[in-house]
C-alpha positions in Angstrom: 12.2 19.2 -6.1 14.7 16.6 -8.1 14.4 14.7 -4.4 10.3 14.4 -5.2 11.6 13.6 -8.9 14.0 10.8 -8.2 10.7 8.8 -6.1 8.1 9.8 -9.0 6.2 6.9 -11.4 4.8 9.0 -13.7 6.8 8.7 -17.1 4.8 11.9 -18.1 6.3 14.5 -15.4 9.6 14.4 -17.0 8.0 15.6 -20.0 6.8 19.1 -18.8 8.5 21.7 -19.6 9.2 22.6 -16.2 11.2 19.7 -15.0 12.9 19.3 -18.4 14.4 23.1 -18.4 15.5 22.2 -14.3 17.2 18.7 -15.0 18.9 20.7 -18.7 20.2 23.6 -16.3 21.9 21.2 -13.4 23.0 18.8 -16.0 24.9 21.5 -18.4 25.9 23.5 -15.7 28.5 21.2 -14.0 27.1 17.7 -13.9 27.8 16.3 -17.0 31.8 18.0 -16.4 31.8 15.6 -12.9 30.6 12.5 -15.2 33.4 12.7 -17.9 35.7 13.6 -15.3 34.9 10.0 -13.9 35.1 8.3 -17.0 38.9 9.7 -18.2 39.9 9.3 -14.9 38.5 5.2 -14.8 40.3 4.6 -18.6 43.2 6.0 -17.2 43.9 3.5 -14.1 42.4 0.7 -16.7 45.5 1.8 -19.0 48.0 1.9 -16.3 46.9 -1.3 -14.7 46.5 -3.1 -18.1 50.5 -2.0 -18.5 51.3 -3.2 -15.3 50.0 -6.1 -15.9 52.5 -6.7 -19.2 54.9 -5.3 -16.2 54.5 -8.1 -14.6 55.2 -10.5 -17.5 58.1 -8.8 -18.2 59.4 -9.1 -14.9 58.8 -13.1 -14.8 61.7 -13.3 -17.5 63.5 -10.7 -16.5 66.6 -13.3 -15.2 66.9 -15.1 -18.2 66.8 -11.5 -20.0 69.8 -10.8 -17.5 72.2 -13.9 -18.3 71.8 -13.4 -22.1 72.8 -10.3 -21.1 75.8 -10.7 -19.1 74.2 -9.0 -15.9 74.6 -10.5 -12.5 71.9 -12.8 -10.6 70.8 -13.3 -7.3 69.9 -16.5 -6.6 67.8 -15.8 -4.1 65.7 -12.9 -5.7 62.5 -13.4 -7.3 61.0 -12.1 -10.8 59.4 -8.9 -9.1 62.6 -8.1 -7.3 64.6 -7.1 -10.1 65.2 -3.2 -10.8 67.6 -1.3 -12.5 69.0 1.7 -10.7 71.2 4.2 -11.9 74.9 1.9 -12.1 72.8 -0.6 -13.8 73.0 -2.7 -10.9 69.7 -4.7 -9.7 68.1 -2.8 -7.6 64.7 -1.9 -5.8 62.8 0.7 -6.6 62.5 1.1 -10.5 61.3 -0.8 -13.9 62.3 -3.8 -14.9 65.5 -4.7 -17.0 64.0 -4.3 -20.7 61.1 -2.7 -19.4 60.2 0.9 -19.6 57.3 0.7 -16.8 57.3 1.5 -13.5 54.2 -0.3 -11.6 54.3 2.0 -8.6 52.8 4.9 -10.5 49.3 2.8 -11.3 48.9 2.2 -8.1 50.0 5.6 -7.0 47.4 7.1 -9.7 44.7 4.6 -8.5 45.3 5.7 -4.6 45.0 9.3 -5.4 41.6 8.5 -7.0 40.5 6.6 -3.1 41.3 9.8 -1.5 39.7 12.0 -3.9 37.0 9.9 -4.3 36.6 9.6 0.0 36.4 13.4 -0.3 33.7 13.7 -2.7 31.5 11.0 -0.6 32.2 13.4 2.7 31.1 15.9 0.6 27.8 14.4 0.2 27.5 14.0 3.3 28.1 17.1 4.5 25.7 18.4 1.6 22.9 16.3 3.3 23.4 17.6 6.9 23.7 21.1 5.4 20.4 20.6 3.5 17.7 19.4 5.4 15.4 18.5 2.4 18.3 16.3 1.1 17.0 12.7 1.1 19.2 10.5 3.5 18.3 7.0 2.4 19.8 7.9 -0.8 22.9 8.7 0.7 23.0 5.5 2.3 22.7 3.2 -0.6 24.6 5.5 -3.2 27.2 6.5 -0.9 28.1 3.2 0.5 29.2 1.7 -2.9 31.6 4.7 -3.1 32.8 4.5 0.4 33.8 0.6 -0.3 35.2 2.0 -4.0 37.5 5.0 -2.1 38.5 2.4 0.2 39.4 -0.7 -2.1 41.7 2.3 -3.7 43.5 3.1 -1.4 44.4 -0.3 0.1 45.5 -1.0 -3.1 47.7 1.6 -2.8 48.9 0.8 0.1 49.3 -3.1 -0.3 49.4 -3.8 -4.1 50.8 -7.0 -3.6 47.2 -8.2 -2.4 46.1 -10.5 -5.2 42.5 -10.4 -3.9 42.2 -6.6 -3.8 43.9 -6.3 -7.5 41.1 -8.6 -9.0 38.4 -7.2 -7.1 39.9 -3.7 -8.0 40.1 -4.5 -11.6 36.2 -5.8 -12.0 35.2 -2.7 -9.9 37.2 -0.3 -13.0 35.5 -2.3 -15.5 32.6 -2.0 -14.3 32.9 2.0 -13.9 33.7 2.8 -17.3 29.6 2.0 -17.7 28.9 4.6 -15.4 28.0 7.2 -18.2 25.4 9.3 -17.5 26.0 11.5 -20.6 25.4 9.0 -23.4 21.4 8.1 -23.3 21.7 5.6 -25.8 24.1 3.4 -24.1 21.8 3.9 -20.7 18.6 3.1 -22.0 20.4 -0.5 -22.9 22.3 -1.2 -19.6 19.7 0.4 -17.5 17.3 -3.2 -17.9 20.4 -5.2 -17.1 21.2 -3.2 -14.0 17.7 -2.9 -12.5 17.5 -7.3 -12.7 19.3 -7.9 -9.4 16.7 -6.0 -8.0 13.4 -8.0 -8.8 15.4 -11.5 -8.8 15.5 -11.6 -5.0 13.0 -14.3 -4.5 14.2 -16.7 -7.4 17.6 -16.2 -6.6 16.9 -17.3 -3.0 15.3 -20.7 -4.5 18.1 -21.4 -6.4 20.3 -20.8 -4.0 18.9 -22.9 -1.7 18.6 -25.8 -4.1 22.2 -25.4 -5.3 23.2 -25.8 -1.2 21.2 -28.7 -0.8 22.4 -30.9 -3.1 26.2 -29.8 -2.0 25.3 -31.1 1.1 24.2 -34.4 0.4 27.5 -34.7 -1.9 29.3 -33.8 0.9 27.9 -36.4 3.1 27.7 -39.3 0.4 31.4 -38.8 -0.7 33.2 -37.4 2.5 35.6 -35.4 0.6 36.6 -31.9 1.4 33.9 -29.0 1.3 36.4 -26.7 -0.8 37.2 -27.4 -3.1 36.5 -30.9 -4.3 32.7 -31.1 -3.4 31.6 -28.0 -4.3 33.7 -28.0 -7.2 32.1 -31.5 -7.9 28.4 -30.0 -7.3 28.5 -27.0 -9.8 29.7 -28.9 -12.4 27.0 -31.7 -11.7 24.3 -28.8 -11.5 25.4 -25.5 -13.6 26.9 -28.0 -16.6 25.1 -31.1 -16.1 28.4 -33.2 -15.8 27.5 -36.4 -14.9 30.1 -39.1 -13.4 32.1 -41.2 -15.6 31.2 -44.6 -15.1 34.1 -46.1 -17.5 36.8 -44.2 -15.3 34.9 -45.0 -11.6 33.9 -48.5 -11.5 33.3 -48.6 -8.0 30.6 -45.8 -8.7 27.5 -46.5 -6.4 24.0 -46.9 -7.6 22.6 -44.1 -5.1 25.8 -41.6 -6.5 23.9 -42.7 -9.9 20.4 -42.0 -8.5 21.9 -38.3 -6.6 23.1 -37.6 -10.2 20.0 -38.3 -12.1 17.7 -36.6 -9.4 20.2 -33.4 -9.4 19.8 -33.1 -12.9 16.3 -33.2 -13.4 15.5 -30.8 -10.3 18.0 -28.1 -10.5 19.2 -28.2 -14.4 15.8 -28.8 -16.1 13.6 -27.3 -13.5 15.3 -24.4 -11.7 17.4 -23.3 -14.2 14.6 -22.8 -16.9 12.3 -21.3 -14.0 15.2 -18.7 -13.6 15.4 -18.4 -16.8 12.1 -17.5 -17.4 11.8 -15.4 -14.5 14.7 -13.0 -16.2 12.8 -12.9 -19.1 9.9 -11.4 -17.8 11.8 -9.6 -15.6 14.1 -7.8 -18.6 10.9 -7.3 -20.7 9.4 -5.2 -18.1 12.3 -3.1 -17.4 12.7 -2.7 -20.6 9.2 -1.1 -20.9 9.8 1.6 -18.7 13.2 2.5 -19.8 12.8 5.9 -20.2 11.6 6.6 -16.5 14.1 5.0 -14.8 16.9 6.7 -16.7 14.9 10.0 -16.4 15.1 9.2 -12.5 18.5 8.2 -12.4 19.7 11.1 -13.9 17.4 13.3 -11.4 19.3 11.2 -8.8 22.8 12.4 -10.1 21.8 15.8 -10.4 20.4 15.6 -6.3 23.8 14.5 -5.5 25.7 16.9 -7.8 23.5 19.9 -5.5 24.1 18.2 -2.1 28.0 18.5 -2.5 27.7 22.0 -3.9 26.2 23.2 -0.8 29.4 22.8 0.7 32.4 23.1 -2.2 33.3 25.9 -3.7 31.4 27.0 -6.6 33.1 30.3 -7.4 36.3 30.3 -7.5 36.8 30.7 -11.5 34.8 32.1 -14.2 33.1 30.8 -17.3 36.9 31.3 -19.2 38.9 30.1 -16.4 37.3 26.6 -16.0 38.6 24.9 -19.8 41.8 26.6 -19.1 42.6 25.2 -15.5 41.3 22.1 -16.8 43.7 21.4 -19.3 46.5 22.8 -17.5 45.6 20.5 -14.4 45.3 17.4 -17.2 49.0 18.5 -18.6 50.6 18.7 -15.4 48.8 15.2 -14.6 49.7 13.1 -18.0 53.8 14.7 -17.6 53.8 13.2 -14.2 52.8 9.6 -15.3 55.0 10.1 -18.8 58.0 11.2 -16.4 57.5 8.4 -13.9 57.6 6.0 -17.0 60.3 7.1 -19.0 63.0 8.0 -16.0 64.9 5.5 -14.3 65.4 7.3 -11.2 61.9 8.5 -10.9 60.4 5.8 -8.5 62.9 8.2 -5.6 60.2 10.8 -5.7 56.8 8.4 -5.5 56.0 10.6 -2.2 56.3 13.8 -4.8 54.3 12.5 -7.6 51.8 10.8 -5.6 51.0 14.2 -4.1 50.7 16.0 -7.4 48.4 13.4 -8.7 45.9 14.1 -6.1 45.9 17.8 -6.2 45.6 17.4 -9.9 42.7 15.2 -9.8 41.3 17.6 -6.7 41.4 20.2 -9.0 39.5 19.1 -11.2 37.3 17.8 -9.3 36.4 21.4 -7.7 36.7 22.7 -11.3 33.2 20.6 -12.4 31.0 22.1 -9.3 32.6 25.5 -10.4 29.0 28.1 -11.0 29.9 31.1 -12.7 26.2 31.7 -14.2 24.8 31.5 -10.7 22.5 28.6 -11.2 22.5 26.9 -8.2 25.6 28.2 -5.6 24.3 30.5 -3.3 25.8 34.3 -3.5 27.9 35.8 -1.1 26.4 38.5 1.5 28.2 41.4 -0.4 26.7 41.0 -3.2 23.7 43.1 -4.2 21.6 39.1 -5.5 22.0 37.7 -1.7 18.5 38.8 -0.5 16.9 39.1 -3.9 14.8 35.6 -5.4 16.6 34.3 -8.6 14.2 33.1 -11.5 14.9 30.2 -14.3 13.6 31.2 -17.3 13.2 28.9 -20.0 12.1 29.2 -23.7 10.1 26.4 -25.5 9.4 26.0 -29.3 5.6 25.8 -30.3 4.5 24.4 -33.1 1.6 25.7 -35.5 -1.2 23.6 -34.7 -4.1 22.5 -37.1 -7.3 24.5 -36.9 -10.5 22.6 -36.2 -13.6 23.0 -37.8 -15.0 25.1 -35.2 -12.5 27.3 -34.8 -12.0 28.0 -38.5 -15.6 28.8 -38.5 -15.2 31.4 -36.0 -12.0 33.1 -37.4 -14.2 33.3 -40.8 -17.6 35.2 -38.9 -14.7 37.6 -37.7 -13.4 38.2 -40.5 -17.0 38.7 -42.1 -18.1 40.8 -39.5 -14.7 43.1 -40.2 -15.7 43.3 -43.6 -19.2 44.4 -42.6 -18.0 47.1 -40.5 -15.6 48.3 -43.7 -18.9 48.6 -46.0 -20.7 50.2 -43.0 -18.4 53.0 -42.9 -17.7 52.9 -46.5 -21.7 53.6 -46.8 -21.7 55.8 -44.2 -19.1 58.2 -45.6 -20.7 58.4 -49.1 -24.4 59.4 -47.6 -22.7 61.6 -45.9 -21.3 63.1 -49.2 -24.9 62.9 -51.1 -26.2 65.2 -48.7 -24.0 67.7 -48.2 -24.7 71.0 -50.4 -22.4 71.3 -53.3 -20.4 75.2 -52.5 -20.9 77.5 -55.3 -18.1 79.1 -57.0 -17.2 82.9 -57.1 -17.3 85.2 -59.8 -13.3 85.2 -59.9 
């Protein structure tokens, strides 16, 4: 059903009753639990890495810190080698003199989300074999982004020294913290901006091809180095319209002039407002149809929220039990990250607190898909409900609707006609009086 709903064009479908009460039940059951989960969890690796990255800063003067000090140097250590152990010696292994951080523990936080998050995408795909209405092309694109997510995590956690991975890791956490589902408003505004990329195809393509042409005729003309001087030198001649500096160059040839000019006019006046203009339209008619695509991509997080319950547990703890293991598994989580900041000897026991963090986020991460009002997980073969069909019932306001003409007509000729039959029997019952023959009285 949701499958159908996720590929429907019709606006009006998510209006009916029907498909309203299914998407509220799913969504309030457990999905929207799985989509705040996601969003503490992706401000909580933003905090840690934002304080790493003052970490960092702190370790660049961390020598000079040490002389004023009095505390010895090595002159061959580096900035990110300096720790403070328990003799106050320098040391490997724990924050920085001055410096209350430890960095290990974003990274360990961060790598305990990749493996959970690995485990919920093998969860949809075990949901999809398991159900064979499950729709697998939407596996494929939805589940690929997370696969390449899980696994930008964990190499991260692995090799956090990789500059690369940390910036790409960082755009990709930004990024998530859009990823709310539960707030409609902020949707329906990014939902136009996320659906461009995929009707720019074609213009894209013509820009991009224009952009590599006139690379390589710089390339040729000036036989410098592809990267980074000439392609340097080629977006700033087409993206900011930097022309050369005759006053500086005055060996500048008249055909470099000419290139210039021609690049100018063709890709900065004529491509550029062609894109442009293409966005435009593009944005004004996503923004039309708002409200079905956020309709549908909701439908499409609730069809992925059912495939992985097929195969997690969904009743393990009751309606009580789920706030309760949820802010216990939350208190055990924050004390680990406090305790890894605060102690000095801490970064000893990274295997230890690496492991609670990803049973604590595990958890919680069963504890959304937990069913203890039976909505969707499927009862177990003792029960007395395993053979018996289970109804949704749903209640819907109705407002009092204006009479027509017609019909207030027709109430008014009942109504007449009642009154008709009250003198009938009114009339009837005092003829009936009239000639009945009065009884006489006795003599007592």
């Amino acid at each position: 059903f949701l499958d159908a709903l996720v590929a429907a064009d019709d606006a009006e479908i998510f209006n009916t009753h029907v498909v309203r009460a299914c998407l509220q039940s799913v969504w309030w059951g457990g999905a929207y639990r799985l989509d705040l989960l996601q969003l503490v969890i992706t401000v909580m690796g933003l905090v840690l890495l934002v304080l790493g990255q003052f970490w960092e800063r702190a370790a660049q003067d961390a020598p000079e810190r040490m002389l004023e000090k009095g505390m010895p140097r090595d002159a061959n250590a580096t900035s990110k080698s300096y720790r403070v152990g328990a003799d106050s010696s320098v040391q490997e292994g724990g924050p920085v003199p001055g410096s209350w951080f430890s960095p290990s523990i974003a990274r360990e936080f961060i790598g305990a989300r990749g493996f959970v998050d690995l485990f919920h995408e093998l969860a949809l795909l075990g949901g999809t074999i398991v159900s064979s209405k499950s729709n697998w092309s939407y596996f494929e694109w939805s589940s690929m982004a997370g696969l390449l997510k899980a696994g930008l995590a964990v190499s991260f956690w692995k090799q956090d020294d990789n500059g690369y991975a940390h910036v790409l890791l960082i755009a990709v956490y930004w990024a998530r913290t859009l990823e709310v589902s539960s707030c409609e408003v902020l949707m329906r505004e990014l939902l136009p901006i996320t659906q461009l990329a995929k009707s720019l195809g074609p213009s894209t393509v013509v820009c991009i091809t224009g952009m590599c042409a006139f690379t390589h005729a710089k390339w040729v003309m000036h036989n410098k180095a592809l990267w980074p001087d000439t392609i340097y030198d080629s977006f700033s001649l087409l993206i900011t319209a930097g022309m050369p500096d005759l006053y500086s160059q005055t060996d500048t040839p008249n055909i470099d002039l000419v290139f210039a000019y021609g690049a100018v006019i063709c890709f900065s006046v004529f491509f550029l407002n062609i894109f442009i203009g293409v966005l435009s339209e593009v944005y004004a008619a996503e923004k039309a149809k708002v409200a079905l695509n956020f309709q549908k991509q909701k439908c499409g997080y609730c069809l992925a929220f059912l495939t992985r319950a097929q195969v997690l547990p969904g009743r393990l703890l009751s309606a009580f039990a789920i706030p309760v293991v949820l802010l216990l598994t939350w208190a055990v989580m924050t004390a680990i990250i406090v305790w890894r900041c605060l102690s000095t000897h801490s970064d000893n026991h990274q295997n230890f607190s690496f492991v609670v963090l990803v049973i604590c986020q595990m958890v919680g991460l069963l504890v959304c898909y937990q069913d203890p009002d039976d909505r969707w997980s499927k009862p177990s073969r003792d029960q007395t409900l395993a053979d018996k069909p289970r109804y949704l019932w749903m209640a819907c306001p109705v407002e009092q609707l204006e009479l027509s003409a017609s019909t207030s007509m027709e109430q008014q000729i009942q109504e007449m006609r009642e009154e008709v039959k009250v003198l009938k029997e009114v009339i009837k019952s005092k003829i009936f009086r009239s000639r009945t023959p009065a009884t006489p009285c006795s003599a007592n």
